[in-house]
N, CA, C and O atoms as a GROMACS GRO file, in nm:
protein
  480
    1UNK      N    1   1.088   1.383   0.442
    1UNK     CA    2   1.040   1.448   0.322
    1UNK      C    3   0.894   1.408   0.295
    1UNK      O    4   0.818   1.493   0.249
    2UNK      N    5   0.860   1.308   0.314
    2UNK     CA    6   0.740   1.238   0.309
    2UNK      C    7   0.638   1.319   0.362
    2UNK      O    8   0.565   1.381   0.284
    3UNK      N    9   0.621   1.329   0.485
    3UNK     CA   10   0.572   1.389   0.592
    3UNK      C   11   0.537   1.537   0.585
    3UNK      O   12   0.432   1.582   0.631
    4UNK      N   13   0.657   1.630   0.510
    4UNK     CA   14   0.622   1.777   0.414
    4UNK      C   15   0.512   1.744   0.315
    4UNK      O   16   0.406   1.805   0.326
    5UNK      N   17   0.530   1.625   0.191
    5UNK     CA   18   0.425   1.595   0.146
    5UNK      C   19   0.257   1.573   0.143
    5UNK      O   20   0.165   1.615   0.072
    6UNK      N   21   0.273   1.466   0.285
    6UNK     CA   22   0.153   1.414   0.300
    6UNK      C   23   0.134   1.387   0.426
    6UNK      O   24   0.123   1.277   0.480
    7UNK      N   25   0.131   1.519   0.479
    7UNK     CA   26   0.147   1.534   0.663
    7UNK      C   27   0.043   1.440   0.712
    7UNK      O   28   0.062   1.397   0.826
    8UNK      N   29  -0.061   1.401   0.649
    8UNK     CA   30  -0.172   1.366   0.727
    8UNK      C   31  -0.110   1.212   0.777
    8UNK      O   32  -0.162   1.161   0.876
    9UNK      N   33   0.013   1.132   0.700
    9UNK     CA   34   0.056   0.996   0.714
    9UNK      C   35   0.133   0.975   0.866
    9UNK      O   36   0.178   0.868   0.907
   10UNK      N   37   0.136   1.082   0.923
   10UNK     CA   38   0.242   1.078   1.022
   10UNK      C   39   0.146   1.057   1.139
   10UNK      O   40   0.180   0.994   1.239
   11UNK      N   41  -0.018   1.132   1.116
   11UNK     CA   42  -0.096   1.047   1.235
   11UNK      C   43  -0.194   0.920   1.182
   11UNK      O   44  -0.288   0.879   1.251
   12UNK      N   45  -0.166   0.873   1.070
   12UNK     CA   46  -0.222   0.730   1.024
   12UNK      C   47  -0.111   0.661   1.107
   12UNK      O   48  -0.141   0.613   1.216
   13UNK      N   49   0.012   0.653   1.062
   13UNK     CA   50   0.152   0.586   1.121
   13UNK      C   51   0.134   0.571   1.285
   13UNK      O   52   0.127   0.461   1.339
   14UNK      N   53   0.127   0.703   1.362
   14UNK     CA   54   0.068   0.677   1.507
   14UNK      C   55  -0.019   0.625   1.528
   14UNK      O   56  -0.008   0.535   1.611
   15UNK      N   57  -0.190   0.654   1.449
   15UNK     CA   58  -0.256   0.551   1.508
   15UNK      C   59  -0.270   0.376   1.499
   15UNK      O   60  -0.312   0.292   1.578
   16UNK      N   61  -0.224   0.369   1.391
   16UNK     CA   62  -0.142   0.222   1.341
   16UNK      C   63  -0.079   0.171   1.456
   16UNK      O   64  -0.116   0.062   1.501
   17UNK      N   65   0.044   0.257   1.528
   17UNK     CA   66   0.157   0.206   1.598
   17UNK      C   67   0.077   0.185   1.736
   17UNK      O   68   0.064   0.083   1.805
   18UNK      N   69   0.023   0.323   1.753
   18UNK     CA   70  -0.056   0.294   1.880
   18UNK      C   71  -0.152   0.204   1.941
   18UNK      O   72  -0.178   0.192   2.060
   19UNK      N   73  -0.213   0.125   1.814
   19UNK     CA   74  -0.379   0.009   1.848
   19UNK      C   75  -0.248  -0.087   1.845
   19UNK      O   76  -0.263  -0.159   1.944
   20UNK      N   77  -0.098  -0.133   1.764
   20UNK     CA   78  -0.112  -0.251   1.730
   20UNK      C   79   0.043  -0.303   1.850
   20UNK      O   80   0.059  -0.405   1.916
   21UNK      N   81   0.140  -0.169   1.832
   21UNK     CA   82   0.252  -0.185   2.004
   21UNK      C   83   0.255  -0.074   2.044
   21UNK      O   84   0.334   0.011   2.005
   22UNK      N   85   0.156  -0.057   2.141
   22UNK     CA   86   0.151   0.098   2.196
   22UNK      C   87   0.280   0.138   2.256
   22UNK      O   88   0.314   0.255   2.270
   23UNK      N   89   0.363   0.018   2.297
   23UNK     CA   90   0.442   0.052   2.415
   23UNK      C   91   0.594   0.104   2.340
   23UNK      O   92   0.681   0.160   2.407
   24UNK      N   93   0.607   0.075   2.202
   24UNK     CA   94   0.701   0.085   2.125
   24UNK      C   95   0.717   0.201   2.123
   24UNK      O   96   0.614   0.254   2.082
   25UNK      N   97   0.845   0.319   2.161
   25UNK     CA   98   0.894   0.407   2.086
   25UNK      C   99   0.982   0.439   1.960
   25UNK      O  100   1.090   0.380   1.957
   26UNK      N  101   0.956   0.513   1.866
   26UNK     CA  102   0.965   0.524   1.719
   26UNK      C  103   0.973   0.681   1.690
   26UNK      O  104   0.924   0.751   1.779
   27UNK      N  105   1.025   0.747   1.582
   27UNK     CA  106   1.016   0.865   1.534
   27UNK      C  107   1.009   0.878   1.363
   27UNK      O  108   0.972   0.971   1.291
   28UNK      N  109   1.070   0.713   1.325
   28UNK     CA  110   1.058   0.753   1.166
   28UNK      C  111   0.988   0.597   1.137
   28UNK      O  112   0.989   0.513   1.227
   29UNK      N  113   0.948   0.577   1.047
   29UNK     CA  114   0.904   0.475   0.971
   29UNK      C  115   0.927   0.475   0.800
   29UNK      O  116   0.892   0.566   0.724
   30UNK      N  117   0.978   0.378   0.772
   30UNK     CA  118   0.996   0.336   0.648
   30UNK      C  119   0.900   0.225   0.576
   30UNK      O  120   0.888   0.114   0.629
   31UNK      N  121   0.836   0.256   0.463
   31UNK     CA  122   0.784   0.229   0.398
   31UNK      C  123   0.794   0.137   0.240
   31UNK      O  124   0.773   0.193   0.133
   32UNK      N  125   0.819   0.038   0.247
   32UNK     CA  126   0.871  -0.070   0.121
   32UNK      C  127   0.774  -0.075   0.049
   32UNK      O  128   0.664  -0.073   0.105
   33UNK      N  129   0.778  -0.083  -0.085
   33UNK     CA  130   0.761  -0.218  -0.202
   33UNK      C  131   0.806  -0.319  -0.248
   33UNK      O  132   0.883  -0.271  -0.331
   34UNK      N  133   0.816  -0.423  -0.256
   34UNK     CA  134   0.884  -0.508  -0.291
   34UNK      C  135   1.028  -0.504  -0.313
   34UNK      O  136   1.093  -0.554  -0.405
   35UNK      N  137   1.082  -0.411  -0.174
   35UNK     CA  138   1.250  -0.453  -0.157
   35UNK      C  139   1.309  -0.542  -0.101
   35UNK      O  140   1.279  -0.599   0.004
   36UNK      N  141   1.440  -0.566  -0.203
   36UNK     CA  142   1.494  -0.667  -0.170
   36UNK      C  143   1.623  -0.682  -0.085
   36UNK      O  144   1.740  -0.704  -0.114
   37UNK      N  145   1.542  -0.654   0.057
   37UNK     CA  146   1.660  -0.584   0.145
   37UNK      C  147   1.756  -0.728   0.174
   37UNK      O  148   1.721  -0.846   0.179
   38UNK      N  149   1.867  -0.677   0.187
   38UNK     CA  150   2.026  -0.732   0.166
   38UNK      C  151   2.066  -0.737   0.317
   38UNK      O  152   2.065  -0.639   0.391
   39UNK      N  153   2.106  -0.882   0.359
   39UNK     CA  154   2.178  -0.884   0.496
   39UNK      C  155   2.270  -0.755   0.515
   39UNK      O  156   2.342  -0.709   0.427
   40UNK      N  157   2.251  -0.696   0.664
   40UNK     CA  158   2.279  -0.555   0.723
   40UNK      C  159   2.297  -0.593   0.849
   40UNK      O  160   2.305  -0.706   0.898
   41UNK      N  161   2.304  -0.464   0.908
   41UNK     CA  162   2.288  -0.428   1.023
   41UNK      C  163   2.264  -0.291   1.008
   41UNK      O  164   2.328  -0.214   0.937
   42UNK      N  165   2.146  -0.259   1.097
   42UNK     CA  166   2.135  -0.098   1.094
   42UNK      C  167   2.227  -0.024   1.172
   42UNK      O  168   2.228  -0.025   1.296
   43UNK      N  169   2.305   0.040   1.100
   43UNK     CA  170   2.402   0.121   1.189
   43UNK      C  171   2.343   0.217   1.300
   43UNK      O  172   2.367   0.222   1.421
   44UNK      N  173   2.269   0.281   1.233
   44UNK     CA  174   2.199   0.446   1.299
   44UNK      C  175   2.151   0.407   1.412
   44UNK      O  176   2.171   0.459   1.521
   45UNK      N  177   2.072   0.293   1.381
   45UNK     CA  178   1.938   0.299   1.502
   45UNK      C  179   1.933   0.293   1.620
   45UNK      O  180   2.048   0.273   1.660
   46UNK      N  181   1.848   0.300   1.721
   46UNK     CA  182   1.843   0.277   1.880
   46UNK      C  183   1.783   0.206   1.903
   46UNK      O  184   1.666   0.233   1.875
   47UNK      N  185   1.799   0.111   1.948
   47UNK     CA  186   1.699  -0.040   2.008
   47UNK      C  187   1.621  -0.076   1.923
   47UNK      O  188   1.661  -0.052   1.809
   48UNK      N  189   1.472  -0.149   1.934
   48UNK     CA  190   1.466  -0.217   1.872
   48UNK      C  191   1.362  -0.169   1.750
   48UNK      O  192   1.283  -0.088   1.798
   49UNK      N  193   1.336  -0.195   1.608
   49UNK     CA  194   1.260  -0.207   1.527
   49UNK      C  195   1.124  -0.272   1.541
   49UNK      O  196   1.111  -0.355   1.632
   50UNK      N  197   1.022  -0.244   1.462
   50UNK     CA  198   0.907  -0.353   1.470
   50UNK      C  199   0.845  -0.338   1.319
   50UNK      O  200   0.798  -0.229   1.289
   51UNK      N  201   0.844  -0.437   1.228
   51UNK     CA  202   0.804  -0.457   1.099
   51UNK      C  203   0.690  -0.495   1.095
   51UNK      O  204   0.643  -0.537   1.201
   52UNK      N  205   0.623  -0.495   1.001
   52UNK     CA  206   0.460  -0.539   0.961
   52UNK      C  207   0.476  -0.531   0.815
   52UNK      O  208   0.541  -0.449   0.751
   53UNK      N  209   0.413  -0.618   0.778
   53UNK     CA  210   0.404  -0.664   0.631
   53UNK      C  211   0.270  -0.682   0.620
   53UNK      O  212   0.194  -0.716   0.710
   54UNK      N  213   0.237  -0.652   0.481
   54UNK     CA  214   0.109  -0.674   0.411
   54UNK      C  215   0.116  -0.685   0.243
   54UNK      O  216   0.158  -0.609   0.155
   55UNK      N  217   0.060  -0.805   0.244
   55UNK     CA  218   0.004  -0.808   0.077
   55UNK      C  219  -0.072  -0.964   0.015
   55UNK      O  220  -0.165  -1.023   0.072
   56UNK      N  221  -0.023  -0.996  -0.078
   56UNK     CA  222  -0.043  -1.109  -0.168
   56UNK      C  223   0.034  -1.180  -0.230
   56UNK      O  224   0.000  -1.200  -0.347
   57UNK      N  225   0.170  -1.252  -0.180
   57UNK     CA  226   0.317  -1.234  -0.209
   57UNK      C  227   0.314  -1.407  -0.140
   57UNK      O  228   0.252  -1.471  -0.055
   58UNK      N  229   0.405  -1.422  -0.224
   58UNK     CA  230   0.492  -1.581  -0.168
   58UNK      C  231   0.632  -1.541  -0.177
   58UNK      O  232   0.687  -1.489  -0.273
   59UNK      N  233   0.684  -1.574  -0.056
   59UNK     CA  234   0.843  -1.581  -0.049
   59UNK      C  235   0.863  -1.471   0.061
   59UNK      O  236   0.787  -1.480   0.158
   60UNK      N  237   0.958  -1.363   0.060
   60UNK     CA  238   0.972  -1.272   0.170
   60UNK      C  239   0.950  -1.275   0.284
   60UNK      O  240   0.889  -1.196   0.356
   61UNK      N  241   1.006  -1.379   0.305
   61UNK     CA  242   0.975  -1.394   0.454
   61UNK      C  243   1.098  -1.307   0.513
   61UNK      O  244   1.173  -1.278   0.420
   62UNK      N  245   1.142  -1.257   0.632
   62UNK     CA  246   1.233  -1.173   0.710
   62UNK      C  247   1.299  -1.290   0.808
   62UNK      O  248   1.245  -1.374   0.879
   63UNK      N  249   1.432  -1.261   0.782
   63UNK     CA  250   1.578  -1.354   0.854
   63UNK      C  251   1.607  -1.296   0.948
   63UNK      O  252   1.583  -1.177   0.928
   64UNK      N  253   1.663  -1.319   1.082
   64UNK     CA  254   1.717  -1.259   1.171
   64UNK      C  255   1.832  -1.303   1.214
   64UNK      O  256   1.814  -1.357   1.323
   65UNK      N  257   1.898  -1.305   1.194
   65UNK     CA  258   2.072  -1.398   1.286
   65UNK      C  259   2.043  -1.357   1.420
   65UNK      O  260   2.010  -1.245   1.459
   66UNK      N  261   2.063  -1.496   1.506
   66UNK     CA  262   2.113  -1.450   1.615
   66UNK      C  263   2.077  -1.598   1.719
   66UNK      O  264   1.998  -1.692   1.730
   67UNK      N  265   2.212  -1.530   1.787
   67UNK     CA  266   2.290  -1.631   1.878
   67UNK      C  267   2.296  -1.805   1.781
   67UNK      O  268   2.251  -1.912   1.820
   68UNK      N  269   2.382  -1.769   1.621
   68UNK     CA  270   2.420  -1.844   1.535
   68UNK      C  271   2.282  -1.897   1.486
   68UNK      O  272   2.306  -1.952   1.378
   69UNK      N  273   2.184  -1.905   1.506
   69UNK     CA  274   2.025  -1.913   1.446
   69UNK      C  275   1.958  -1.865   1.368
   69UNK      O  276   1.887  -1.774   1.413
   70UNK      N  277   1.945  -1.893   1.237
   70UNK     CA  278   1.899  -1.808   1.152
   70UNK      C  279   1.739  -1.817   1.184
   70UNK      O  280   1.697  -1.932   1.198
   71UNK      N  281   1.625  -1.693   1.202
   71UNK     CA  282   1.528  -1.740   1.272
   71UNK      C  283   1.476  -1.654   1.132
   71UNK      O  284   1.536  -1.572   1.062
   72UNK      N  285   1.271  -1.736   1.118
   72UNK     CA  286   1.249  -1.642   0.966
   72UNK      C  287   1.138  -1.606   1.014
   72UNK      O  288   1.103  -1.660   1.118
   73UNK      N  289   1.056  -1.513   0.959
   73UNK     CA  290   0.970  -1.454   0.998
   73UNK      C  291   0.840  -1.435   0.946
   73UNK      O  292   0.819  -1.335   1.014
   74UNK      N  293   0.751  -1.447   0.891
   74UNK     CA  294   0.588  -1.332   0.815
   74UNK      C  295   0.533  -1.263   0.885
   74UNK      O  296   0.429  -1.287   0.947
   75UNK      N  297   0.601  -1.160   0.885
   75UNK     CA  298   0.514  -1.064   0.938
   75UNK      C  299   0.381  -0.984   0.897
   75UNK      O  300   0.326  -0.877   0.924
   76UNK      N  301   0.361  -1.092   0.820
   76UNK     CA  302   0.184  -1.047   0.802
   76UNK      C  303   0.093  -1.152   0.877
   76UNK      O  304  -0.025  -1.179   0.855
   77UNK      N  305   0.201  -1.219   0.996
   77UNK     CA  306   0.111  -1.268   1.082
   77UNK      C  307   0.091  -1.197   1.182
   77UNK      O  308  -0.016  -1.196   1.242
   78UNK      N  309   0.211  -1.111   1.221
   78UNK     CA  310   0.237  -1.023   1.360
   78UNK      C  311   0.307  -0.940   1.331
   78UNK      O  312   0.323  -0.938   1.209
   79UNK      N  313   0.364  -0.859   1.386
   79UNK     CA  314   0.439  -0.756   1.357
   79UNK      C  315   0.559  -0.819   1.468
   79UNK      O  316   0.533  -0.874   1.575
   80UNK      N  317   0.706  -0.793   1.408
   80UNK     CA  318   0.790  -0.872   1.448
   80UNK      C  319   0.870  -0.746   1.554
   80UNK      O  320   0.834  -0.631   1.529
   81UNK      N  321   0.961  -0.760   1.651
   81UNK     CA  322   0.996  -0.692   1.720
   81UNK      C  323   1.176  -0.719   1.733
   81UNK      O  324   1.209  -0.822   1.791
   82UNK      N  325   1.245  -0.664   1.700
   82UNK     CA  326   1.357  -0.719   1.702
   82UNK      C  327   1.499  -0.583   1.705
   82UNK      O  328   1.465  -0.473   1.662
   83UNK      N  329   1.656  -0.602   1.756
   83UNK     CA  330   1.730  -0.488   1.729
   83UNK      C  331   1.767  -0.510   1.609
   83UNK      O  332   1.797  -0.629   1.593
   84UNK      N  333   1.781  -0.434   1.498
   84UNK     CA  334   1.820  -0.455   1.380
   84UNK      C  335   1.974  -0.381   1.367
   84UNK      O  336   2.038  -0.412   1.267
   85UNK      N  337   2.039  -0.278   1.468
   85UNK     CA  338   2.132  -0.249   1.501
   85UNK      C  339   2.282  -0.389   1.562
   85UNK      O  340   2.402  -0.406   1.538
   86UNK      N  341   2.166  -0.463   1.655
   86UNK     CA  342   2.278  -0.592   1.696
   86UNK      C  343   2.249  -0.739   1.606
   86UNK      O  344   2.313  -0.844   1.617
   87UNK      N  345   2.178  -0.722   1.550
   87UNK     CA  346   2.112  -0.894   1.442
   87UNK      C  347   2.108  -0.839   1.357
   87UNK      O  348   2.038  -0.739   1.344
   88UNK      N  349   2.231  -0.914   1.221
   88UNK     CA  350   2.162  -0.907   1.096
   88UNK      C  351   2.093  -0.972   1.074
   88UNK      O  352   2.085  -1.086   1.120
   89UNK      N  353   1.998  -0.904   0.970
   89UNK     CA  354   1.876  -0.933   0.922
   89UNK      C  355   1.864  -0.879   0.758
   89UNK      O  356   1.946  -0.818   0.691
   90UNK      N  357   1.755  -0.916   0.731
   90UNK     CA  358   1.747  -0.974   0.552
   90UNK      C  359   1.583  -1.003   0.501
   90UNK      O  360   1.484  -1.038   0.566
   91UNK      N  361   1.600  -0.978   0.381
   91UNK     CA  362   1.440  -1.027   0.329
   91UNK      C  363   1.465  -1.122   0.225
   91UNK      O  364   1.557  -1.095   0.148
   92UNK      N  365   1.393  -1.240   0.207
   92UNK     CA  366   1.392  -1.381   0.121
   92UNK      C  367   1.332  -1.282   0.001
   92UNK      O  368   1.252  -1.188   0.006
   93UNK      N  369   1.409  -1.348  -0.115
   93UNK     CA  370   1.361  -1.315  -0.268
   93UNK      C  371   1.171  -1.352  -0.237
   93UNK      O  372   1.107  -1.447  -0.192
   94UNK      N  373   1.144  -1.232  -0.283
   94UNK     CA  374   0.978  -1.216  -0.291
   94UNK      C  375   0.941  -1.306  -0.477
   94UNK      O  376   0.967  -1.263  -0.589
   95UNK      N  377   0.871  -1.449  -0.432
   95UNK     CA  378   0.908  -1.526  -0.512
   95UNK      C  379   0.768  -1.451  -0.651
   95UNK      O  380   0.808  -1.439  -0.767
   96UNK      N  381   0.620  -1.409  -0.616
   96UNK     CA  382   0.574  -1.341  -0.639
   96UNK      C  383   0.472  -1.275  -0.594
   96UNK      O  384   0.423  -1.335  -0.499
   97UNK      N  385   0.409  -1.166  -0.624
   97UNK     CA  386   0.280  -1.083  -0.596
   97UNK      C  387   0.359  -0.948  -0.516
   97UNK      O  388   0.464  -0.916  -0.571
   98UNK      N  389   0.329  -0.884  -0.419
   98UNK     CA  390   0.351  -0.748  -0.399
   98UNK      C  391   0.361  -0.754  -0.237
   98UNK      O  392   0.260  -0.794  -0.179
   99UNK      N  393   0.447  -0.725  -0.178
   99UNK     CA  394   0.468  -0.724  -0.050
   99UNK      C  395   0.515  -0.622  -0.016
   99UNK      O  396   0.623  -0.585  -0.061
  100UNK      N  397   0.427  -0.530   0.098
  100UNK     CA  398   0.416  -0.388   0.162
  100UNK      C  399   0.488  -0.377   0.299
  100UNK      O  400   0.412  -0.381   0.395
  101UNK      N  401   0.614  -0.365   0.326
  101UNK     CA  402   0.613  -0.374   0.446
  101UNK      C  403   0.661  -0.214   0.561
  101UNK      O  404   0.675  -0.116   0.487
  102UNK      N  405   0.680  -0.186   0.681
  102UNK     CA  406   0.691  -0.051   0.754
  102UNK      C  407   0.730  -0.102   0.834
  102UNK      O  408   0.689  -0.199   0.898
  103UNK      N  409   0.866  -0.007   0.843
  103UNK     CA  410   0.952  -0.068   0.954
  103UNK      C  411   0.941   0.060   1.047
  103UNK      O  412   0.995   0.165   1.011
  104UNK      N  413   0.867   0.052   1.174
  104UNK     CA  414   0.891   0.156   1.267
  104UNK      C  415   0.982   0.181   1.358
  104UNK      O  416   0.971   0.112   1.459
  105UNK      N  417   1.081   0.266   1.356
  105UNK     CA  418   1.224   0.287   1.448
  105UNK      C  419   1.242   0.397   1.486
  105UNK      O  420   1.154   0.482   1.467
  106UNK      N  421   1.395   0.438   1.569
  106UNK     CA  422   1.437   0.504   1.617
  106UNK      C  423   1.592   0.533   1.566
  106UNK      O  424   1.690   0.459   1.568
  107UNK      N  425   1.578   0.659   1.523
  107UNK     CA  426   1.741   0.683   1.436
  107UNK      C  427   1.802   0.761   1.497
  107UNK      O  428   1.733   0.856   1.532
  108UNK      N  429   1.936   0.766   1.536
  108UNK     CA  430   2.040   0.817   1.637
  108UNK      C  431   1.999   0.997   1.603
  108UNK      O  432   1.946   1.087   1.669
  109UNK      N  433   2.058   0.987   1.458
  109UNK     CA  434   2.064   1.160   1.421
  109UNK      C  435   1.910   1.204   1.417
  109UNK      O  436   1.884   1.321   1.443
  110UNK      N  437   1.804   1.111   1.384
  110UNK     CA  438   1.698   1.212   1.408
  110UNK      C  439   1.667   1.220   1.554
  110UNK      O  440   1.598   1.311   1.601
  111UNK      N  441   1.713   1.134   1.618
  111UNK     CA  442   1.649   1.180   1.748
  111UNK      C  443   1.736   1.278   1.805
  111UNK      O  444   1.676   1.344   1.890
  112UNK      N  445   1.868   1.317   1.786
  112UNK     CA  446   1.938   1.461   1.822
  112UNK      C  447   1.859   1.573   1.788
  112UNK      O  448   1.820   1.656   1.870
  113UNK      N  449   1.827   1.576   1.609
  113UNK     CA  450   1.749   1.662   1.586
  113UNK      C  451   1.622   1.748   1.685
  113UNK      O  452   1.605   1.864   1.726
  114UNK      N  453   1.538   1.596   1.697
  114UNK     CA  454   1.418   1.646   1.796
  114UNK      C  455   1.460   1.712   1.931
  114UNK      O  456   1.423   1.816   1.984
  115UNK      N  457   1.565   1.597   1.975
  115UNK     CA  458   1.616   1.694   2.083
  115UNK      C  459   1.607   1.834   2.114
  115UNK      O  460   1.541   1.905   2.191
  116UNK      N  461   1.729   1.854   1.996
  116UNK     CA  462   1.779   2.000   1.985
  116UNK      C  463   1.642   2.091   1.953
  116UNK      O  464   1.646   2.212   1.974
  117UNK      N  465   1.517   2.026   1.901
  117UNK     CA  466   1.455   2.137   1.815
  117UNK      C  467   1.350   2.165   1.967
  117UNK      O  468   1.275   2.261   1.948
  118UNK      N  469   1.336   2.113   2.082
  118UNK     CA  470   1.324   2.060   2.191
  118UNK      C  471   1.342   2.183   2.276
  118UNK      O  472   1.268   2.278   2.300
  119UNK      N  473   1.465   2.148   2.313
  119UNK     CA  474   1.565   2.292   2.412
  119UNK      C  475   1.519   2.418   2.331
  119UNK      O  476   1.460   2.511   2.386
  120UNK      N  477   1.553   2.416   2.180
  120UNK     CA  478   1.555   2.609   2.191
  120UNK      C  479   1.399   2.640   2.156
  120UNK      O  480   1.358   2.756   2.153
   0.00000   0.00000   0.00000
């Protein structure tokens, strides 16, 4: 829906993805404010995610489970690379200021979509 809006974000988003993991394939990206995302697992997705954070914020750092290790993250040092489909994962109470983060992925049903819109 975004993208009907403000088409021009969909080649900011590529050239973003492209200077910073070219090698990453992606079709949607999500865009936060200060959410306070809740241990999950992404059902939908296909391999792996890559997050980037930006702001002026203490706390929010990003959790990952795996292989019994809770591992944490700032990804406003790097952009983190991880399956969010096989590791739950989580965001630390953002203790304060404003933290921006974009999660670039791959979602089962949109990528049928493209498929299909593909063939005919």
């Amino acid at each position: 829906k975004c993208y009907d809006l403000y088409p021009h974000l969909k080649d900011i988003f590529r050239e973003f993805a492209d200077f910073h993991f070219p090698n990453h394939e992606w079709e949607q990206v999500q865009l936060n404010r200060n959410f306070p995302c809740p241990v999950h697992k992404d059902s939908t997705n296909i391999g792996a995610s890559v997050l980037v954070c930006c702001g002026d914020y203490e706390g929010g750092l990003t959790c990952v489970e795996k292989e019994d290790k809770i591992l944490k993250f700032d990804a406003r040092n790097s952009p983190i690379k991880f399956d969010g489909s096989k590791y739950y994962h989580w965001v630390e109470p953002i203790k304060n200021g404003t933290r921006y983060s974009l999660v670039f992925f791959s979602n089962a049903s949109v990528r049928k979509k493209i498929k299909k819109k593909n063939l005919i």
